[in-house]
C-alpha positions as CSV (number, residue, x, y, z in Angstrom):
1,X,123.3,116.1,72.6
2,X,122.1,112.9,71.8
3,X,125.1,111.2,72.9
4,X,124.4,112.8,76.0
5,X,120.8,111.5,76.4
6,X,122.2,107.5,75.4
7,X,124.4,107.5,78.1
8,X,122.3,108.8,80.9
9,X,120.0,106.1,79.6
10,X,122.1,103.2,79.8
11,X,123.3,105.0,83.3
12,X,120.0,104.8,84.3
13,X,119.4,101.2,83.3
14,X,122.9,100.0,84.3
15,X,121.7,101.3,87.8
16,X,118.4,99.6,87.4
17,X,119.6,96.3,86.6
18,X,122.5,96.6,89.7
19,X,119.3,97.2,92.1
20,X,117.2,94.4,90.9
21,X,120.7,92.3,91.6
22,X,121.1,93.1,94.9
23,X,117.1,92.8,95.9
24,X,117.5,89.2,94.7
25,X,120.8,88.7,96.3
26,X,119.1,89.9,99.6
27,X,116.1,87.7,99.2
28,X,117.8,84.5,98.6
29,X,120.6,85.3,101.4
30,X,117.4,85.4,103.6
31,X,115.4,82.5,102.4
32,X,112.7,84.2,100.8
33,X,110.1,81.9,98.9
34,X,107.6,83.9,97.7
35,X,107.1,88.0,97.9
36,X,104.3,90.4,97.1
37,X,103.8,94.6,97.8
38,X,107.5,94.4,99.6
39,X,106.5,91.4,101.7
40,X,108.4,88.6,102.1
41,X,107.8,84.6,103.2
42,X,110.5,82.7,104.2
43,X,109.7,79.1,105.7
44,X,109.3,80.6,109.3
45,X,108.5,84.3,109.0
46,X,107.2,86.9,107.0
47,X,109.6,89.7,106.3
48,X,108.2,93.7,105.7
49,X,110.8,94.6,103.5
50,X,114.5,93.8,103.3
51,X,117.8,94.2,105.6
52,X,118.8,95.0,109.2
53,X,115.8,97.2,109.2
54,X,113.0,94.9,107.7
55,X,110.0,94.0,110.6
56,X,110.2,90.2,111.0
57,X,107.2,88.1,112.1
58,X,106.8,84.2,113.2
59,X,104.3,82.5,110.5
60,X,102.8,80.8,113.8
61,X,99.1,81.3,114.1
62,X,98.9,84.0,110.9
63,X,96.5,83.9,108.4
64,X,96.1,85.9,104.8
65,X,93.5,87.0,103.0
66,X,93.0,88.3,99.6
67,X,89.8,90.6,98.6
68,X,89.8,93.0,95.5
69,X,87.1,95.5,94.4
70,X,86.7,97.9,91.8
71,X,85.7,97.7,88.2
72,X,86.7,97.9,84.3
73,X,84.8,100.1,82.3
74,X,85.0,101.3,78.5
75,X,83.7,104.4,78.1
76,X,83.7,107.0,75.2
77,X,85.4,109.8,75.9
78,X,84.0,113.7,74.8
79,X,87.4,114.2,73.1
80,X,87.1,110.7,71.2
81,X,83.7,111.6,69.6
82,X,84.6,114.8,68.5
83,X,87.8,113.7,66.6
84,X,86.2,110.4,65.5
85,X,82.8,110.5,65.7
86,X,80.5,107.6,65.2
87,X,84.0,105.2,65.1
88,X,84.5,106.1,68.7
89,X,81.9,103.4,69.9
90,X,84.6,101.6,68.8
91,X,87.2,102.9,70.1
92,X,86.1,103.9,74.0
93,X,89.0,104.0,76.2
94,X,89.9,101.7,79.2
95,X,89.1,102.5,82.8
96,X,91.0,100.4,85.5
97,X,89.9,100.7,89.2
98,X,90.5,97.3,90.7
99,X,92.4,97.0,93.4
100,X,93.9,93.8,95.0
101,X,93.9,93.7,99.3
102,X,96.3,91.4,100.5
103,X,95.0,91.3,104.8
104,X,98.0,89.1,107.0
105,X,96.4,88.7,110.4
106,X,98.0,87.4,113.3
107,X,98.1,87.5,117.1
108,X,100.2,90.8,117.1
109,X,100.0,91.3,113.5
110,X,97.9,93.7,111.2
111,X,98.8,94.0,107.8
112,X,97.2,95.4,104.5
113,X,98.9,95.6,101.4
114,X,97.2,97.1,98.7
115,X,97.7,96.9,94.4
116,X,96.4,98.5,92.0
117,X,95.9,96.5,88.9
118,X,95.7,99.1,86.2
119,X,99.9,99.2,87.5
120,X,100.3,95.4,87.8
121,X,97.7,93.5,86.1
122,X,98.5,89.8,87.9
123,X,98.6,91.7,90.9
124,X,95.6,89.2,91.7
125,X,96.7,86.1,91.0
126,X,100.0,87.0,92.9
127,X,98.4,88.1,95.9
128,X,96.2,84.8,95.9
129,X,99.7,82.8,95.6
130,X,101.1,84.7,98.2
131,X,98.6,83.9,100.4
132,X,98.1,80.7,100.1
133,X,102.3,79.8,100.9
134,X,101.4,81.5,104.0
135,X,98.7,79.7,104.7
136,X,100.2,76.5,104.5
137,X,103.5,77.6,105.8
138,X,101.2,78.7,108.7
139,X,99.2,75.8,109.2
140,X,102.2,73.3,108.9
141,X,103.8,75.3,111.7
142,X,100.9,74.6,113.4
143,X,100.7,71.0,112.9
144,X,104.7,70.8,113.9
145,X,105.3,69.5,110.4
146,X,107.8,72.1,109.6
147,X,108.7,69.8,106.5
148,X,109.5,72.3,103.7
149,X,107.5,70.5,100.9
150,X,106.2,73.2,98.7
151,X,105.0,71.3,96.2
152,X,101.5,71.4,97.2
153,X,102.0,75.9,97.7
154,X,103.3,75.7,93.4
């Protein structure tokens, strides 16, 4: 039986490994510098998703955005005084309600991602990255100096 179980695990992670594989395989075979919540940035567009079915948009004249909101609270649970008693002040569990809005704007674009950070705790400092290679990628589009230096987006 527990030969059984092994295998369907390292089916399961075999399969999980082979999927990661090709996502990154389809990322760099379509230029993609930078990704967050299934978007993705190339130098001249921003990609929802991947493959022939993926929504494609011109960087020209878009802008991001990234808010957040919510809170992280300790608090002592009913069930954690009763077992512990007064050694559940120290113990109070962990409450995570932020959540990270990515907002892409553009002429005929209107996009919100949003991440929950108890699920991906730098989903904040991604998002803000994210944004700000489309920003620039934006704004040297703009300009007409389409130059590819990304050292100033790293």
């Amino acid at each position: 039986m527990t030969a059984v179980v092994v295998i369907i695990m390292i089916a399961v992670f075999a399969i999980g490994i082979a999927y990661q594989v090709s996502v990154s395989n389809a990322k760099k075979a379509a230029g993609v510098i930078a990704s967050f919540a299934n978007l993705n940035l190339t130098e001249t567009e921003l990609i929802e998703g991947l493959g022939d079915a993926a929504r494609r948009h011109s960087l020209a004249g878009l802008t991001a955005r990234v808010e957040d909101s919510g809170t992280l609270n300790r608090r002592i649970t009913a069930t954690r005084l009763a077992v512990m008693g007064p050694f559940a002040l120290a113990a109070k569990k962990k409450q995570d309600d932020r959540e990270v809005y990515l907002t892409v704007e553009g002429p005929d674009v209107a996009i919100l991602r949003t991440v929950q950070m108890k699920n991906k705790p730098t989903a904040g400092t991604d998002a803000r990255e994210f944004a700000a290679r489309l920003n620039l990628r934006s704004r040297q589009l703009a300009s007409g100096c389409g130059s590819g230096d990304e050292s100033a987006a790293s």
